[in-house]
N, CA, C and O atoms as a CHARMM CRD file, in Angstrom:
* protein
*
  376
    1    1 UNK  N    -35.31100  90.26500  14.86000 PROA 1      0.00000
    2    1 UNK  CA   -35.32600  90.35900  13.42100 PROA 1      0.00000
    3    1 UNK  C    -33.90600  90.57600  12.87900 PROA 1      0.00000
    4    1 UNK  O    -33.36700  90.15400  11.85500 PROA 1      0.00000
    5    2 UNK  N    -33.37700  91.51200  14.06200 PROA 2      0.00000
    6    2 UNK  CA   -31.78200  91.77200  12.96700 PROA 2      0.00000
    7    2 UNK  C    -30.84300  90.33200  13.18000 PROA 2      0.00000
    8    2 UNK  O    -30.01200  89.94900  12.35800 PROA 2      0.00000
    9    3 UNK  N    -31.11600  89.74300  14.26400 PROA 3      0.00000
   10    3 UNK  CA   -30.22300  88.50700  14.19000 PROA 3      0.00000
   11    3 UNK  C    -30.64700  87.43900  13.30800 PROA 3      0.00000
   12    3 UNK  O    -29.97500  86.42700  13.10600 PROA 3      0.00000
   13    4 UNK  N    -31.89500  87.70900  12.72900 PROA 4      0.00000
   14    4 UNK  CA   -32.37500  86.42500  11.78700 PROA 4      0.00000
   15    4 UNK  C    -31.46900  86.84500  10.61400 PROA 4      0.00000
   16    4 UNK  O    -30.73000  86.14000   9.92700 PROA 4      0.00000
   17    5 UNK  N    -31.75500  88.41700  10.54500 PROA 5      0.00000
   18    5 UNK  CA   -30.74300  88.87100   9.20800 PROA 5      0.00000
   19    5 UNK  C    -29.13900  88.04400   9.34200 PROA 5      0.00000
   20    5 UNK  O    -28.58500  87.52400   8.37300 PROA 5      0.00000
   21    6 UNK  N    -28.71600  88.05900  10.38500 PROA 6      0.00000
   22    6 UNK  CA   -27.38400  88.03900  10.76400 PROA 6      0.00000
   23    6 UNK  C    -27.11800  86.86800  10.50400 PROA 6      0.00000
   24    6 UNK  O    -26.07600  86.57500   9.91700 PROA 6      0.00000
   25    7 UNK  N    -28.21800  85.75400  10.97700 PROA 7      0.00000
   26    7 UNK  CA   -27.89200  83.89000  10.37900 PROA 7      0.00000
   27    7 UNK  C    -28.09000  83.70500   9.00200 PROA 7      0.00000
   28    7 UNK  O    -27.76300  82.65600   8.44600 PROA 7      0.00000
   29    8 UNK  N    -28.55200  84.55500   8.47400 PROA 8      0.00000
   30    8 UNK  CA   -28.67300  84.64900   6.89000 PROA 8      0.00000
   31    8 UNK  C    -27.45700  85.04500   6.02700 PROA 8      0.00000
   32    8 UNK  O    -27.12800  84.37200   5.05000 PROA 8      0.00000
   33    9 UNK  N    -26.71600  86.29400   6.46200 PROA 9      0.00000
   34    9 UNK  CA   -25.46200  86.63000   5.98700 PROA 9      0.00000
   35    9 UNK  C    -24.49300  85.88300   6.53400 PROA 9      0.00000
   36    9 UNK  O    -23.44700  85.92000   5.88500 PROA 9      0.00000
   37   10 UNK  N    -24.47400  85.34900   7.30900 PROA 10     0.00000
   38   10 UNK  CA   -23.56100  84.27200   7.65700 PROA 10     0.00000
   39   10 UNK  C    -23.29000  83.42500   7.09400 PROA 10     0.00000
   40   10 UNK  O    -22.19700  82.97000   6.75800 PROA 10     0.00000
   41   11 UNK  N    -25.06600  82.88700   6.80500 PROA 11     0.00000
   42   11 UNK  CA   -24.76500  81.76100   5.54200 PROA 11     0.00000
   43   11 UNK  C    -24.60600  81.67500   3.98700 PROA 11     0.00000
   44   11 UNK  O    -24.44000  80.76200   3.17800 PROA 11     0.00000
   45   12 UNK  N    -24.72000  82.92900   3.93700 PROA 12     0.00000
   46   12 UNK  CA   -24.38400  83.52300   2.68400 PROA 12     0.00000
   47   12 UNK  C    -22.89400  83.50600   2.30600 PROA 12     0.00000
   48   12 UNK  O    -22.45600  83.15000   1.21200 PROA 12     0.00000
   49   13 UNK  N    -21.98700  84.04900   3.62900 PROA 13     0.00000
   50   13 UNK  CA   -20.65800  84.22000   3.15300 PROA 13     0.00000
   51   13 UNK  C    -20.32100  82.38000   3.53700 PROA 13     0.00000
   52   13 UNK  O    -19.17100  81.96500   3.39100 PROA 13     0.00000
   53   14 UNK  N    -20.83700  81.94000   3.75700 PROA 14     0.00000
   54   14 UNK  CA   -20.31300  80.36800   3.96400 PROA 14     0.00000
   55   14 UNK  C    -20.38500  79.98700   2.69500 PROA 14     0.00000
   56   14 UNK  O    -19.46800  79.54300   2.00500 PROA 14     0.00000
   57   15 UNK  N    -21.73700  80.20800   2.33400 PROA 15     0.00000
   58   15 UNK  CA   -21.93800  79.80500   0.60000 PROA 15     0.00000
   59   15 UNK  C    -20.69800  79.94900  -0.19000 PROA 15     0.00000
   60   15 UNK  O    -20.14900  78.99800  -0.74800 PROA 15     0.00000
   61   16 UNK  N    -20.16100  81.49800  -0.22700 PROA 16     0.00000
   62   16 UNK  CA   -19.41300  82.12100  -0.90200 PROA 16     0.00000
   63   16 UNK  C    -18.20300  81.74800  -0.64500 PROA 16     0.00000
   64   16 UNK  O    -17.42400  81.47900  -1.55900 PROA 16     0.00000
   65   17 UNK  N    -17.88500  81.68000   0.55300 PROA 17     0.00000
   66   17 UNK  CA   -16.31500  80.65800   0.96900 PROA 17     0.00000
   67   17 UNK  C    -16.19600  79.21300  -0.03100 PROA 17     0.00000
   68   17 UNK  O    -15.29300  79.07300  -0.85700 PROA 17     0.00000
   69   18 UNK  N    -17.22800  78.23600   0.20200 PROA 18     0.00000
   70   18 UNK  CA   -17.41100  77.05700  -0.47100 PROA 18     0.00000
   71   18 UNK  C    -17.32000  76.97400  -1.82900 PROA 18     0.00000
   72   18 UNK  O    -16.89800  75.91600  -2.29600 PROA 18     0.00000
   73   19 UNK  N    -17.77100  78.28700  -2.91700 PROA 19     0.00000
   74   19 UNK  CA   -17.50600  78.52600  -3.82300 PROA 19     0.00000
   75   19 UNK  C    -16.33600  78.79500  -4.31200 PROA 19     0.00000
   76   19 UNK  O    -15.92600  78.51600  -5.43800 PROA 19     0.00000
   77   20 UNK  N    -15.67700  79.45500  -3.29000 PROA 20     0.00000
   78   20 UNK  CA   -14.37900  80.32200  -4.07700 PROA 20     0.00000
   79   20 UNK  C    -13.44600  78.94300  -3.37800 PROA 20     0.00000
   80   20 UNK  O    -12.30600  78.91900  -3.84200 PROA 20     0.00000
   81   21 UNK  N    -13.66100  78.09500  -2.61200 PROA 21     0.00000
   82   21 UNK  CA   -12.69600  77.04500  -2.53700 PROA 21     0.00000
   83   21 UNK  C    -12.90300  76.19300  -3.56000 PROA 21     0.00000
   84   21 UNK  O    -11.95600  75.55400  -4.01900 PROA 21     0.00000
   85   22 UNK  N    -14.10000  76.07400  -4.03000 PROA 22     0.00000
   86   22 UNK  CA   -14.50500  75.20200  -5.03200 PROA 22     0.00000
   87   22 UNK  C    -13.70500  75.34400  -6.01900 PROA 22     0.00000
   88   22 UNK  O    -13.16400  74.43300  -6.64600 PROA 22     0.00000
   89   23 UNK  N    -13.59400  76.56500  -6.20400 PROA 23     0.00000
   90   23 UNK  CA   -12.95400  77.44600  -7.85500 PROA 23     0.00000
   91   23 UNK  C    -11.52400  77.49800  -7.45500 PROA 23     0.00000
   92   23 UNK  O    -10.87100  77.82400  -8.44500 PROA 23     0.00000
   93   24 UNK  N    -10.70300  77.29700  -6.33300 PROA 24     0.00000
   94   24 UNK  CA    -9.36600  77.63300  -6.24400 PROA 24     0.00000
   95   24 UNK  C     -9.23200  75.93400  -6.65100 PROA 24     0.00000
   96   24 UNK  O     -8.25500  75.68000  -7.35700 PROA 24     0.00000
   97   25 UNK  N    -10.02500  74.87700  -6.31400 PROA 25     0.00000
   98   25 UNK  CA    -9.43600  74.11000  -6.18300 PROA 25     0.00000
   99   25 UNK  C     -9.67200  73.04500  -8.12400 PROA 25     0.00000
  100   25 UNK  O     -8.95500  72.24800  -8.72900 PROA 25     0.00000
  101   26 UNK  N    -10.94400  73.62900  -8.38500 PROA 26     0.00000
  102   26 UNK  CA   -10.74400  73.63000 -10.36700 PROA 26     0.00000
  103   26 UNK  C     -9.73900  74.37100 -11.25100 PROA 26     0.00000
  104   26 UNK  O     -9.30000  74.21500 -12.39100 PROA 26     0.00000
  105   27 UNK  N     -9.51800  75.42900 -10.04000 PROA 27     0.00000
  106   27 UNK  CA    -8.11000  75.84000 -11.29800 PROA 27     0.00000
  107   27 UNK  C     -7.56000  75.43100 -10.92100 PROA 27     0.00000
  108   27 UNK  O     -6.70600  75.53500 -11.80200 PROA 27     0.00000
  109   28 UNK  N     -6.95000  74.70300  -9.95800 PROA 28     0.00000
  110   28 UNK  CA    -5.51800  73.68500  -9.68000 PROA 28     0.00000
  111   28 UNK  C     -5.42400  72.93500 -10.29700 PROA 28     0.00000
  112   28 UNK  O     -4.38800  72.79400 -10.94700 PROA 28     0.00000
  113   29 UNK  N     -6.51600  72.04200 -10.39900 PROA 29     0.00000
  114   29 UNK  CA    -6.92500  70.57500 -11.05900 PROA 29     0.00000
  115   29 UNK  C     -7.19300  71.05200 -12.85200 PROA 29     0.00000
  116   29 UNK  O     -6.78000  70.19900 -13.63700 PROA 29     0.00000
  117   30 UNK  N     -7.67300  71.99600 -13.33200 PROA 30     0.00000
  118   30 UNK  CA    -7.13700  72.54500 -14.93700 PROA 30     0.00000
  119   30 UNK  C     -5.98700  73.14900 -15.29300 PROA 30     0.00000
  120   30 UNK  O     -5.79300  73.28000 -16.50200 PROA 30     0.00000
  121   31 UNK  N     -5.20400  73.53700 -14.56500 PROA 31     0.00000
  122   31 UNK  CA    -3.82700  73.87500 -14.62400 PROA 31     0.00000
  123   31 UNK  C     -3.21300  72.93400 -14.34300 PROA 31     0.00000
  124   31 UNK  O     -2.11300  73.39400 -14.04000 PROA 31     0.00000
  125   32 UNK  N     -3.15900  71.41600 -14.18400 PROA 32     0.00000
  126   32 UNK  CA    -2.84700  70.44100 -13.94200 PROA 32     0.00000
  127   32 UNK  C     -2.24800  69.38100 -15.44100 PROA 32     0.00000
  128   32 UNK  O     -1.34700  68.55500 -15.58800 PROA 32     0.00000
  129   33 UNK  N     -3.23400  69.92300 -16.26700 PROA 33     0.00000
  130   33 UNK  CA    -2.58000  69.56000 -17.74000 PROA 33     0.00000
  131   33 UNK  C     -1.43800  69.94400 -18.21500 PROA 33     0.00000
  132   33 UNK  O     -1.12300  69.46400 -19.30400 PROA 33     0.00000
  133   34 UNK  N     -0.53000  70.86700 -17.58000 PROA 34     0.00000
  134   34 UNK  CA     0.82600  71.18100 -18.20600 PROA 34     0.00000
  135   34 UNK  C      1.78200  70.10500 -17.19300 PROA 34     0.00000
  136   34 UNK  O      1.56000  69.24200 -16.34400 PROA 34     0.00000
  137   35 UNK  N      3.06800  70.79000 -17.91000 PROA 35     0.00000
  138   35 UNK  CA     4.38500  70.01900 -17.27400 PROA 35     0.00000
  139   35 UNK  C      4.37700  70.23400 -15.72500 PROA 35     0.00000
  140   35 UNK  O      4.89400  69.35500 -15.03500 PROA 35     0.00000
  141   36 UNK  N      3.85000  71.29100 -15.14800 PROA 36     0.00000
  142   36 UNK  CA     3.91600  71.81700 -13.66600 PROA 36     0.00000
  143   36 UNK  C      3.50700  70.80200 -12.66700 PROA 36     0.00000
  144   36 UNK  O      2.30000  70.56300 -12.63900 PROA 36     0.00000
  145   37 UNK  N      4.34500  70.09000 -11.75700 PROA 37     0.00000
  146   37 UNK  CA     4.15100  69.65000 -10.51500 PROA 37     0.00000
  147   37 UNK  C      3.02700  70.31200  -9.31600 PROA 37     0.00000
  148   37 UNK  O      3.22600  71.33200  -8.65600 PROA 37     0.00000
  149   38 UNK  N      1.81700  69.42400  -9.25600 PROA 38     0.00000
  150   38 UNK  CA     1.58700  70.23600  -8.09100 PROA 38     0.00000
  151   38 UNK  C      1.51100  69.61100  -6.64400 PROA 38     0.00000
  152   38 UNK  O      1.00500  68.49900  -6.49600 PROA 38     0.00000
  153   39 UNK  N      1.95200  70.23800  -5.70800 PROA 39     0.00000
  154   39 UNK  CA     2.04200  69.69800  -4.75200 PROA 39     0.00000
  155   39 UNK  C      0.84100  69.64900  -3.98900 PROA 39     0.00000
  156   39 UNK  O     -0.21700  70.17900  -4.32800 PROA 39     0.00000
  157   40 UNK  N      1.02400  69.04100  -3.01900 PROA 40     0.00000
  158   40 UNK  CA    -0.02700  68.66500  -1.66500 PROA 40     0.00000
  159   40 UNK  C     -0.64100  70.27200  -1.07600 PROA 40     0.00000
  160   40 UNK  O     -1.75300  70.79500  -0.99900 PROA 40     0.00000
  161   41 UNK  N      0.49600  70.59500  -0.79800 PROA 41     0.00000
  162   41 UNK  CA     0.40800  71.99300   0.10400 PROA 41     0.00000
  163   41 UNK  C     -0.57500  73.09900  -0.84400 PROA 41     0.00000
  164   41 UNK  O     -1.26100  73.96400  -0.30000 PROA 41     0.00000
  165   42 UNK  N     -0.49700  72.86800  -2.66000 PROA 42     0.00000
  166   42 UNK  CA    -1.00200  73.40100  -3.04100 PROA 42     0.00000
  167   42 UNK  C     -2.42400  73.62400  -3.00600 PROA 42     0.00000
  168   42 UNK  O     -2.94400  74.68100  -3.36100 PROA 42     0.00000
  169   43 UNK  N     -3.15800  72.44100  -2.49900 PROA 43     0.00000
  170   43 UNK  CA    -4.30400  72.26100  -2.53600 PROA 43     0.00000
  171   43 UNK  C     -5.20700  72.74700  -1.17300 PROA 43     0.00000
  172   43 UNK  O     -6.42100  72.80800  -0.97900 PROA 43     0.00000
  173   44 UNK  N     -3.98000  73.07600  -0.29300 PROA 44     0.00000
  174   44 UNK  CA    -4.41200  72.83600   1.40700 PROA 44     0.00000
  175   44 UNK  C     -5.47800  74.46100   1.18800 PROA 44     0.00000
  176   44 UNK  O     -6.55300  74.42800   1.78700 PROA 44     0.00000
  177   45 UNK  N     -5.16400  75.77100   0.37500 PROA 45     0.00000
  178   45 UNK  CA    -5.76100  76.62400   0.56400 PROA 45     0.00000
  179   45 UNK  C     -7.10000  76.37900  -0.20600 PROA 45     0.00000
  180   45 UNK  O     -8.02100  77.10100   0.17900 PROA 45     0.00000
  181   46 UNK  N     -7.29000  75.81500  -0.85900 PROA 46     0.00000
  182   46 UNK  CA    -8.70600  75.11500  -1.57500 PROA 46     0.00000
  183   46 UNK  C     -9.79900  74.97800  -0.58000 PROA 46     0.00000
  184   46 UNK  O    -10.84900  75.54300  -0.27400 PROA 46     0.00000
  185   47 UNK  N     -8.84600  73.65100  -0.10400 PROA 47     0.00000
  186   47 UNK  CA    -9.72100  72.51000   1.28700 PROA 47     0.00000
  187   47 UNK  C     -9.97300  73.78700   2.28800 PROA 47     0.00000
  188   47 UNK  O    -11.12800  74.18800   2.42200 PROA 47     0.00000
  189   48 UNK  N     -8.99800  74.36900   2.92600 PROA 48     0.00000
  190   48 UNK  CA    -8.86800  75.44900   4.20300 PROA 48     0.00000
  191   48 UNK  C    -10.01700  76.27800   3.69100 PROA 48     0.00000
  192   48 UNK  O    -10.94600  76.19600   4.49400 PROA 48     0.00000
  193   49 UNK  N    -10.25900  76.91400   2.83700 PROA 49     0.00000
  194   49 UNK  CA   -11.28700  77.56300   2.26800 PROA 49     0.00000
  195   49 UNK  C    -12.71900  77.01600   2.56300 PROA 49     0.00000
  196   49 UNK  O    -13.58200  77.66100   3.15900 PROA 49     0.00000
  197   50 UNK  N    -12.85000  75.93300   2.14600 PROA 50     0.00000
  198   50 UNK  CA   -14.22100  74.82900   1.74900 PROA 50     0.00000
  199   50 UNK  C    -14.70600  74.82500   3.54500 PROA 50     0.00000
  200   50 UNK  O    -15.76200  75.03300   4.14200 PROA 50     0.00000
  201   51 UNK  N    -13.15900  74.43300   3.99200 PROA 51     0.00000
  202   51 UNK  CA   -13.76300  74.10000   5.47800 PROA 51     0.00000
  203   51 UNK  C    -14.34900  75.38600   6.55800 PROA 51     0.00000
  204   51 UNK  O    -15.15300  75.18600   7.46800 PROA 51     0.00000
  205   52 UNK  N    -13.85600  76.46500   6.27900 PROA 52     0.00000
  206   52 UNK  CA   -14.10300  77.90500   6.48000 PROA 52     0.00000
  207   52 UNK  C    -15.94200  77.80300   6.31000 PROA 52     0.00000
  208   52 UNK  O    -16.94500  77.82400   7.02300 PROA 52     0.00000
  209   53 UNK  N    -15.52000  77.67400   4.74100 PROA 53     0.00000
  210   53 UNK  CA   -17.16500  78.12800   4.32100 PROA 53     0.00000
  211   53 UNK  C    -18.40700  77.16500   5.26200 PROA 53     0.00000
  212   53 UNK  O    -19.57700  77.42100   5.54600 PROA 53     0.00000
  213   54 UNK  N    -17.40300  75.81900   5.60300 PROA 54     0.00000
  214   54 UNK  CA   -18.67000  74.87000   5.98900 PROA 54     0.00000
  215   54 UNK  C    -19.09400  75.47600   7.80100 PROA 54     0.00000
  216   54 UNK  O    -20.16600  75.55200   8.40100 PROA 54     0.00000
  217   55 UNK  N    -17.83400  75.77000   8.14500 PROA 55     0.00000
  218   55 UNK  CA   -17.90500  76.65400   9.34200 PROA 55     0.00000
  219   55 UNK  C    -18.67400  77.56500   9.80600 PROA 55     0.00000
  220   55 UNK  O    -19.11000  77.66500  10.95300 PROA 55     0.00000
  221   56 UNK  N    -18.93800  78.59900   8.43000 PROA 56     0.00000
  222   56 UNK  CA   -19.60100  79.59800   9.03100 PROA 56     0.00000
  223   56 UNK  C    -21.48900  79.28000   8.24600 PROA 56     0.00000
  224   56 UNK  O    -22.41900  80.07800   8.35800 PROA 56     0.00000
  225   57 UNK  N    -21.53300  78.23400   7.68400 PROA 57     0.00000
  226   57 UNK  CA   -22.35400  77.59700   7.34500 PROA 57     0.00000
  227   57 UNK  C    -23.06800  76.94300   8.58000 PROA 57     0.00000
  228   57 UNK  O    -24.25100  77.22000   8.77900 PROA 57     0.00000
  229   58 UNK  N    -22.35300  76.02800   9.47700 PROA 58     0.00000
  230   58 UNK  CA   -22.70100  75.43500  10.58800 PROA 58     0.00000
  231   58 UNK  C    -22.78900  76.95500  11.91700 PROA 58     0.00000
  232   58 UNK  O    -23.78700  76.99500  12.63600 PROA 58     0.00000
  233   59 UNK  N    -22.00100  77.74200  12.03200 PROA 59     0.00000
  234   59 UNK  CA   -22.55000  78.76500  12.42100 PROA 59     0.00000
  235   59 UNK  C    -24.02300  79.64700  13.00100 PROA 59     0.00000
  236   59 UNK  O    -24.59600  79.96400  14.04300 PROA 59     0.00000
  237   60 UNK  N    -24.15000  79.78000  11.29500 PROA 60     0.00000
  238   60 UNK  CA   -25.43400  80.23100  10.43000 PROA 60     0.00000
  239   60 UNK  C    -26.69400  79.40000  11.34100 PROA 60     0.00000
  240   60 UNK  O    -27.54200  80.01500  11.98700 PROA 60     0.00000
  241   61 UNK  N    -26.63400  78.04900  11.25900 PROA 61     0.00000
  242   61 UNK  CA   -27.64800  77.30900  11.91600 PROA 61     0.00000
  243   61 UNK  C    -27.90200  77.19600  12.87200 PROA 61     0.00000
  244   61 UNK  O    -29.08600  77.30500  13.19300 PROA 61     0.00000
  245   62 UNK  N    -26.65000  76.84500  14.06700 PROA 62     0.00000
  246   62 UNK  CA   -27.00700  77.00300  15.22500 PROA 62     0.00000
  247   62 UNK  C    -27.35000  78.44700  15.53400 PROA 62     0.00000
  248   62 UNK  O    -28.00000  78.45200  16.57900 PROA 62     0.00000
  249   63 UNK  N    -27.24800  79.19900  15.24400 PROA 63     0.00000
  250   63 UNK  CA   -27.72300  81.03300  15.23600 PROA 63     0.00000
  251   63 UNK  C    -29.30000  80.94500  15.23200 PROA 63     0.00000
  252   63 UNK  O    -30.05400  81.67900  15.87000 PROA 63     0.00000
  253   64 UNK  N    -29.64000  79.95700  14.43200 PROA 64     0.00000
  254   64 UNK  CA   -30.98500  80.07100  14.07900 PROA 64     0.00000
  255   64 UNK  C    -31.60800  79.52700  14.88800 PROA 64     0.00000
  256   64 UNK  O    -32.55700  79.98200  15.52700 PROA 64     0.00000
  257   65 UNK  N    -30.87700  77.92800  14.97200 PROA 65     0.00000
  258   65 UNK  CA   -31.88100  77.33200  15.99300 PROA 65     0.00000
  259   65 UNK  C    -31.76700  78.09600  17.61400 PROA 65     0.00000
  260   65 UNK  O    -32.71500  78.04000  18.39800 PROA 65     0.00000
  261   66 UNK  N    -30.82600  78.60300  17.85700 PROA 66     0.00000
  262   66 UNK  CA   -30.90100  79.36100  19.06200 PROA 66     0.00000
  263   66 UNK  C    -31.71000  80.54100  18.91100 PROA 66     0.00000
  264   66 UNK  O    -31.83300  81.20400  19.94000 PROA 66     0.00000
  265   67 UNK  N    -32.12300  80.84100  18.18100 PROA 67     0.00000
  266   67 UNK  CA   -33.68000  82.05200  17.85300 PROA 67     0.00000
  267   67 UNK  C    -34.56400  81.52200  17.94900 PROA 67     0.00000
  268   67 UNK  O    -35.48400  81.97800  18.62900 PROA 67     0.00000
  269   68 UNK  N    -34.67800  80.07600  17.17100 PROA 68     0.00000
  270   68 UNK  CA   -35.75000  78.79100  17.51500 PROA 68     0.00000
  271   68 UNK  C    -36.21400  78.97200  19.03500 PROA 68     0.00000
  272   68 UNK  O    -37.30300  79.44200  19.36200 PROA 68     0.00000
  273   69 UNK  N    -35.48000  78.64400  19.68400 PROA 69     0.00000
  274   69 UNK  CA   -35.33000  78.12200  21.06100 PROA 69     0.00000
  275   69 UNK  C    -35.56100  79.25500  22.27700 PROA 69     0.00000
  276   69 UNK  O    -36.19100  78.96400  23.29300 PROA 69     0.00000
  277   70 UNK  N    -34.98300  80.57000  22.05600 PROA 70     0.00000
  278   70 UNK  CA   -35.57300  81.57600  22.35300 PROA 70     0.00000
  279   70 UNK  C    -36.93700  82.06100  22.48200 PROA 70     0.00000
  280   70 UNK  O    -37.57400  82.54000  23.42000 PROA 70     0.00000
  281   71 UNK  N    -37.30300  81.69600  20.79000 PROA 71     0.00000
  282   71 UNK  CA   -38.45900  82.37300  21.10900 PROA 71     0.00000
  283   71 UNK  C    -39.54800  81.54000  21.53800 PROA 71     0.00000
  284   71 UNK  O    -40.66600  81.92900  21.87700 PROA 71     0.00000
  285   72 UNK  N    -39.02600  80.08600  21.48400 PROA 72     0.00000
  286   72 UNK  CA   -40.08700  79.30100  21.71000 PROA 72     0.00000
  287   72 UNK  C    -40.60700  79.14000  23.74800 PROA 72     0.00000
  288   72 UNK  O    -41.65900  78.87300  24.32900 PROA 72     0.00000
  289   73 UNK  N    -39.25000  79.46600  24.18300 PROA 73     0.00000
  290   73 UNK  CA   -39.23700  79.46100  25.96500 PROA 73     0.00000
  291   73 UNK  C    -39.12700  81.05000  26.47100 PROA 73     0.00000
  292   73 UNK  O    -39.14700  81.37100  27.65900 PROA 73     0.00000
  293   74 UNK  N    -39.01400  81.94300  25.40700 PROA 74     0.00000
  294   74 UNK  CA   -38.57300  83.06400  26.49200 PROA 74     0.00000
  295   74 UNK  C    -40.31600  84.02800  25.58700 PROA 74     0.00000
  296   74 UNK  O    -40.44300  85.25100  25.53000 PROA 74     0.00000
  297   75 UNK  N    -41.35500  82.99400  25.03400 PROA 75     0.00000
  298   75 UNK  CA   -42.79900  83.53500  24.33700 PROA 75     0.00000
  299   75 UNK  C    -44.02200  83.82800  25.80600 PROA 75     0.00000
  300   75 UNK  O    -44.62200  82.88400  26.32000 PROA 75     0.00000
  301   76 UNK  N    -44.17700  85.16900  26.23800 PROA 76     0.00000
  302   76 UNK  CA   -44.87100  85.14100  27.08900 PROA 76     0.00000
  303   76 UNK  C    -46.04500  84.03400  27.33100 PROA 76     0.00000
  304   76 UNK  O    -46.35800  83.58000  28.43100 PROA 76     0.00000
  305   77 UNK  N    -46.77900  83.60700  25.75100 PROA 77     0.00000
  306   77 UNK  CA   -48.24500  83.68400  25.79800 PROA 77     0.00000
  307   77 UNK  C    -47.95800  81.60100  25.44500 PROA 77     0.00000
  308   77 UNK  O    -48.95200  80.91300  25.20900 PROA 77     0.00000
  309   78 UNK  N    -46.62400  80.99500  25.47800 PROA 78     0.00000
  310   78 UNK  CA   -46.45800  79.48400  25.46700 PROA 78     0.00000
  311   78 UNK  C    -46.27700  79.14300  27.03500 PROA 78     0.00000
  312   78 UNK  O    -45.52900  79.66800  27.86100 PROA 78     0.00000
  313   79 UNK  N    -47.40200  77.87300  27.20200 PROA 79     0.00000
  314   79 UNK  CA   -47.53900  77.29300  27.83800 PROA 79     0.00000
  315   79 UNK  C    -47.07900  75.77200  27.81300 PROA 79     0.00000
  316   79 UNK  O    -47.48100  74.70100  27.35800 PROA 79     0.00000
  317   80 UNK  N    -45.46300  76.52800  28.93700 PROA 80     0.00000
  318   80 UNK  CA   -44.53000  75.03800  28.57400 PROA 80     0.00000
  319   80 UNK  C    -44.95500  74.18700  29.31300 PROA 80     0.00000
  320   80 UNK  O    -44.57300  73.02800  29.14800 PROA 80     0.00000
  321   81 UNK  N    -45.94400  74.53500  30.42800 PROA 81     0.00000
  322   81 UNK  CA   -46.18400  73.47000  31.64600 PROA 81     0.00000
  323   81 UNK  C    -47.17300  72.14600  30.33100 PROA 81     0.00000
  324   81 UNK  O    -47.04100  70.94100  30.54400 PROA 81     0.00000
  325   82 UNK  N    -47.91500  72.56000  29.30700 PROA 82     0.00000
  326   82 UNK  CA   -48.58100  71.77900  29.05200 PROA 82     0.00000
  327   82 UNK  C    -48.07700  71.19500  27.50000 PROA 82     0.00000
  328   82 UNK  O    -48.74300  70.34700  26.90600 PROA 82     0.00000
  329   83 UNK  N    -47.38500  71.51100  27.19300 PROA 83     0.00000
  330   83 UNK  CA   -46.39600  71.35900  26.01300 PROA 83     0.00000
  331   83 UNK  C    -45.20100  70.06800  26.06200 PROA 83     0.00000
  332   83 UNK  O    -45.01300  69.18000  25.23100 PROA 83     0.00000
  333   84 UNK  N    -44.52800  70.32100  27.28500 PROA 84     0.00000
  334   84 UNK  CA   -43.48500  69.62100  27.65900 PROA 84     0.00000
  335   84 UNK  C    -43.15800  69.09300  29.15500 PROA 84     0.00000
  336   84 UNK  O    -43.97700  69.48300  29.98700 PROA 84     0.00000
  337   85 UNK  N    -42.22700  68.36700  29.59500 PROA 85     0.00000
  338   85 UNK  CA   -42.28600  67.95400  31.09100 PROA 85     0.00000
  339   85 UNK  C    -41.87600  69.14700  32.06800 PROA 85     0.00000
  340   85 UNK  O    -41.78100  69.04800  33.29100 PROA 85     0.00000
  341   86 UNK  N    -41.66800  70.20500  31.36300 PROA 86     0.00000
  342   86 UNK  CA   -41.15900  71.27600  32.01900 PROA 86     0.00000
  343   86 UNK  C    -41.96200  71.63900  33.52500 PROA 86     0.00000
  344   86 UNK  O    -43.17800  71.82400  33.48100 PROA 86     0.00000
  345   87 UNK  N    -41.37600  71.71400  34.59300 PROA 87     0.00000
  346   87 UNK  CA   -42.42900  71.84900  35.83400 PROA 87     0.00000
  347   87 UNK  C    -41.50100  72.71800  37.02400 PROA 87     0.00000
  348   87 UNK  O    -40.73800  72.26300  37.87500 PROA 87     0.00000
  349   88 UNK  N    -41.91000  74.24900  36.70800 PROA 88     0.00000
  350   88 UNK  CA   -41.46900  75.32800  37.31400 PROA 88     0.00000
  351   88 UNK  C    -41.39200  74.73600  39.23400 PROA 88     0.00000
  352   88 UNK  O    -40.37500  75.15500  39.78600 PROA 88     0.00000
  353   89 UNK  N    -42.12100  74.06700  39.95000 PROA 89     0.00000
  354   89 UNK  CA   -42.35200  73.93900  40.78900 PROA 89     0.00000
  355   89 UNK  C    -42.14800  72.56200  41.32200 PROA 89     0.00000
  356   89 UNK  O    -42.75700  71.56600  40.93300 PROA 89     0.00000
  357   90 UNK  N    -41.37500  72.59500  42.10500 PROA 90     0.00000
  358   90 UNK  CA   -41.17900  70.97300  42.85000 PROA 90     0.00000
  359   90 UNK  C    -42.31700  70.89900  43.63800 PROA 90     0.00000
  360   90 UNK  O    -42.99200  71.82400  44.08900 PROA 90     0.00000
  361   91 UNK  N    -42.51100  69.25300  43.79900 PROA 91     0.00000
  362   91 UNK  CA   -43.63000  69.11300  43.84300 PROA 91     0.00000
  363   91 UNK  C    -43.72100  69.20900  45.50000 PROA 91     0.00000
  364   91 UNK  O    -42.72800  68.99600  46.19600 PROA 91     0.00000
  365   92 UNK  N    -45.11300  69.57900  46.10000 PROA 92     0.00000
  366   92 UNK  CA   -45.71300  69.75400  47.48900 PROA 92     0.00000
  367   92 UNK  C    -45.11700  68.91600  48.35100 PROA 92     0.00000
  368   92 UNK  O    -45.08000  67.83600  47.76100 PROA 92     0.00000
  369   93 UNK  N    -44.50500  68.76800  49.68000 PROA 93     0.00000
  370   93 UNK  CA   -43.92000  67.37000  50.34700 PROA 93     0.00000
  371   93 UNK  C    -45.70700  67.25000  51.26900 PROA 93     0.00000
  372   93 UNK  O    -46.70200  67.97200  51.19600 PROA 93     0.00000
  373   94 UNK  N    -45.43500  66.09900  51.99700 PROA 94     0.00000
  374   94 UNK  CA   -46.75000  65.27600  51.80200 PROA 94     0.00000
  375   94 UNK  C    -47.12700  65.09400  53.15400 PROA 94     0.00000
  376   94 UNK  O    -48.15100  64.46900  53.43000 PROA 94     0.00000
C-alpha cells in the first residue's frame, strides 16, 4: 500500500515539474515582446525541467506496473500453471 502511495507522489511531482517548465518556458516566450534578445541557452532550463517532470512521470509507472507484476506472481491463491505457459517443472524423461 505505501509503495502504491509512493507511484502516486511521484507522479504528482512529475506533474508539477511539467508545469513549472511549462510556465518557465511562457514567461520566456511573453517576455519576448521587448527589445531583449533571448538566447538558446535560455530556454534549455524550461525543456531540462519538462524532461525531469516526464522522467519521474515514466518512473511513477513502471513503479506501478512492477506492483502489477508482483502481485500478480508473488499472489499465493493465482494459479500461473493454468493462466499462462508458466511450468514450474521440466517435464518427466521417458
Amino acid at each position: 500500500m505505501l509503495t502504491t502511495i509512493l507511484a502516486y507522489v511521484i507522479a504528482l511531482a512529475g506533474v508539477v515539474m511539467i508545469a513549472a517548465g511549462a510556465w518557465d518556458l511562457f514567461t520566456l516566450v511573453a517576455d519576448a515582446d521587448n527589445e531583449t534578445v533571448q538566447e538558446v541557452s535560455d530556454y534549455a532550463m524550461g525543456i531540462g525541467t519538462i524532461a525531469t517532470g516526464l522522467a519521474l512521470v515514466g518512473l511513477a509507472q513502471a513503479l506501478r506496473l512492477l506492483l502489477k507484476i508482483n502481485a500478480r506472481v508473488f499472489t499465493p491463491t493465482a494459479n500461473l500453471a493454468e493462466t499462462s505457459a508458466y511450468d514450474p517443472l521440466p517435464p518427466e524423461p521417458r
